[in-house]
C-alpha positions as CSV (number, residue, x, y, z in Angstrom):
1,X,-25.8,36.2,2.9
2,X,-27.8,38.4,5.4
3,X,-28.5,37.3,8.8
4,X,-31.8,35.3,9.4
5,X,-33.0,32.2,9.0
6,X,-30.1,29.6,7.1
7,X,-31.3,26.1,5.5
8,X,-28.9,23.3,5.2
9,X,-28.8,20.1,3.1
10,X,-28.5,16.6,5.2
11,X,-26.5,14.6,2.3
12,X,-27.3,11.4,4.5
13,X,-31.2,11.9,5.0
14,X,-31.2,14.0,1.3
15,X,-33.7,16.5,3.4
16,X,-33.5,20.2,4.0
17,X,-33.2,21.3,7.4
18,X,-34.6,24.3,9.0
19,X,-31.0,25.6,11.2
20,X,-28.4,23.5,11.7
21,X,-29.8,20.0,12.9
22,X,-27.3,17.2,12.6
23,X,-23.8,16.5,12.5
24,X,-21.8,18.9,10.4
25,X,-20.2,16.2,8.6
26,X,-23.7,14.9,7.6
27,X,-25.0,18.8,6.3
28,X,-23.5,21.0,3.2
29,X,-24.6,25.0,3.9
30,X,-25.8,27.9,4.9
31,X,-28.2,28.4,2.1
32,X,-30.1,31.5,2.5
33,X,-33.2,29.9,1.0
34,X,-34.8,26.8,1.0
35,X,-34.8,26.5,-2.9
36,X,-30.9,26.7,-2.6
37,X,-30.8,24.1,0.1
38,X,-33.0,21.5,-1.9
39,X,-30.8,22.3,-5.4
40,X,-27.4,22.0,-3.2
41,X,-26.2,18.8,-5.1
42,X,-27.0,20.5,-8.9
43,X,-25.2,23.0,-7.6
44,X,-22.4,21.5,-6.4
45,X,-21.9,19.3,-9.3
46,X,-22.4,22.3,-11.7
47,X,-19.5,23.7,-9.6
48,X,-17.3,20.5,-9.7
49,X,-17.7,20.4,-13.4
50,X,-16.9,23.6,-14.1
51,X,-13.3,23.9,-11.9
52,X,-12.9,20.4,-13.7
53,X,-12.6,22.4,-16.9
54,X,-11.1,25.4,-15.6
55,X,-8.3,22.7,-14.2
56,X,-8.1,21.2,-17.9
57,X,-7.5,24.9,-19.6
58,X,-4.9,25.3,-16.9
59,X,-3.3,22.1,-17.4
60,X,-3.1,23.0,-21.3
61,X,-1.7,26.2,-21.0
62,X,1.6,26.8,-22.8
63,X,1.1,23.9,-24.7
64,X,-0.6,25.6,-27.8
C-alpha cells in the first residue's frame, strides 16, 4: 500500500471512514481505496472461507 490517503471500515456504524476516526476496535483497515473499504466484509468472509478449507485439506492430509 503506498502512502496517502487510507479508508477504514467502522463494523459498528457499517460506514467507511475517511482516516482513522473511531476506536480501533470498532474499524477493520487500511484500505487503500474506498471501494476496498466498503467490500471489507466480502472480503473478509471470502478470506475466512477460504483458510476454512485450506484448514480442512490440512486436517486430511496423510489420511488418503
Amino acid at each position: 500500500m503506498t502512502e496517502g490517503k487510507r479508508y477504514w471500515y467502522n463494523v459498528k456504524t457499517g460506514q467507511v471512514e475517511d482516516g482513522p476516526q473511531s476506536f480501533s476496535k470498532d474499524r477493520i483497515g487500511p484500505f487503500a481505496t474506498r471501494d476496498e473499504a466498503e467490500h471489507a466484509l466480502e472480503t473478509y468472509a471470502q478470506r475466512n472461507r477460504a483458510w476454512d478449507e485450506q484448514d480442512e485439506e490440512d486436517a486430511e492430509w496423510g489420511l488418503r
